[in-house]
C-alpha positions in Angstrom: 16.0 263.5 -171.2 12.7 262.1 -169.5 12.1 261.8 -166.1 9.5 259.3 -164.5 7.2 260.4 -161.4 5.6 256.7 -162.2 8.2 255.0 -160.4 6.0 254.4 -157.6 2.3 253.5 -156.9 1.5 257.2 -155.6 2.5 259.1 -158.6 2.1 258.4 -162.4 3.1 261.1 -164.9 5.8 261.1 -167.3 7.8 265.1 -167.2 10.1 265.5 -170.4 13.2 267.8 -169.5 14.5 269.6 -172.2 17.3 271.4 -172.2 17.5 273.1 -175.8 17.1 276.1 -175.6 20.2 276.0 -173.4 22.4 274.2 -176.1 20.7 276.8 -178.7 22.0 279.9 -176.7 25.4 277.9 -176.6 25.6 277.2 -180.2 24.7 280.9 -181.3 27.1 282.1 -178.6 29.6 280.1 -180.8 28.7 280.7 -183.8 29.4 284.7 -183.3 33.1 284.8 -182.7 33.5 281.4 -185.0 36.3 282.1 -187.8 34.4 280.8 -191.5 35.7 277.7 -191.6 33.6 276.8 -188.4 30.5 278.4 -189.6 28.9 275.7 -191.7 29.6 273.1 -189.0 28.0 275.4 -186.5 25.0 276.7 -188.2 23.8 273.3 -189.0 24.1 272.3 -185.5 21.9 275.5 -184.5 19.2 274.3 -187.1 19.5 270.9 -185.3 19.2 271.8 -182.0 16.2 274.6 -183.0 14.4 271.6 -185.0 14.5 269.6 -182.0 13.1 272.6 -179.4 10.3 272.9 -181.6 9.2 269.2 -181.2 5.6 269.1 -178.8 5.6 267.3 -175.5 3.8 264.6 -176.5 6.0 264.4 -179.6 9.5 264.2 -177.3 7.6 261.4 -175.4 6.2 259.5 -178.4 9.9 259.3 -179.9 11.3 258.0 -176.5 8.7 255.2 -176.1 9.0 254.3 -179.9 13.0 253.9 -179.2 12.2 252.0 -175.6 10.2 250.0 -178.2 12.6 249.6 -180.5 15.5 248.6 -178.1 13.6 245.8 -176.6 12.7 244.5 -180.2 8.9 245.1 -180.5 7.5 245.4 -184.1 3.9 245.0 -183.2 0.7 247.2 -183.2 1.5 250.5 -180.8 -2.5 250.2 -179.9 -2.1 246.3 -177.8 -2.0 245.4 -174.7 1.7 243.9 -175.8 3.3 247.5 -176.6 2.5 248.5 -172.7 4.1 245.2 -171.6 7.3 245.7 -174.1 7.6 249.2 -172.5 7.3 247.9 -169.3 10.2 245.5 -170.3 12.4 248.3 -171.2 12.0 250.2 -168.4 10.7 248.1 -165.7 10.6 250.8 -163.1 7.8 252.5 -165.0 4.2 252.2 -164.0 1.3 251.2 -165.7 -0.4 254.2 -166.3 2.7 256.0 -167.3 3.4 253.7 -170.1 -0.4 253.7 -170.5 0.4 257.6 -171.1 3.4 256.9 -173.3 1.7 254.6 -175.6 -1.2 256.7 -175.9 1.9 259.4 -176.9 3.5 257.4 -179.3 -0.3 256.3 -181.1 -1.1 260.8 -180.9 2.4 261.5 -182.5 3.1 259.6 -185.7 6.5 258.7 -186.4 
């Protein structure tokens, strides 16, 4: 989940929220009292879920922009002027430095 503090002129960043480690602790919670034929099904989820924790900042926000990307149909160059204008389209209540910052994301955080 990603939250915007660029949906205004006063305030530009992008915060990530990530909720994992939560889900993790769930998962293993689970997993303890699961009879065999639930273990397979519940261990793979665990690995899931701890793949995805380990993901950077910057990778969790280069992801999201590329799928904002993505859902609006862009297939251009990440480093134009056009990539900031297609996030813009997709979420048109962020700012112009935060999709500044989410571009710059997506080009620091290959795919």
């Amino acid at each position: 989940m990603t939250g915007f503090l660029g949906l205004s002129s006063k305030h530009s960043a992008v915060l990530s929220i990530r909720d994992a480690d939560v889900v993790a602790a769930a998962l293993a919670r689970a997993l303890e009292g699961a009879p065999a034929a639930e273990r397979p099904g519940l261990e793979r989820a665990l690995a899931v879920v701890e793949a995805t924790a380990a993901a950077t900042e910057v990778q969790v926000r280069a992801d999201w922009a590329r799928s904002r990307l993505a859902a609006v149909g862009f297939a251009g160059d990440l480093d134009s002027v056009a990539a900031v204008k297609a996030l813009r389209q997709a979420e048109p209540a962020l700012s112009l430095l935060a999709a500044v910052q989410l571009q710059r994301d997506a080009l620091a955080a290959p795919a």
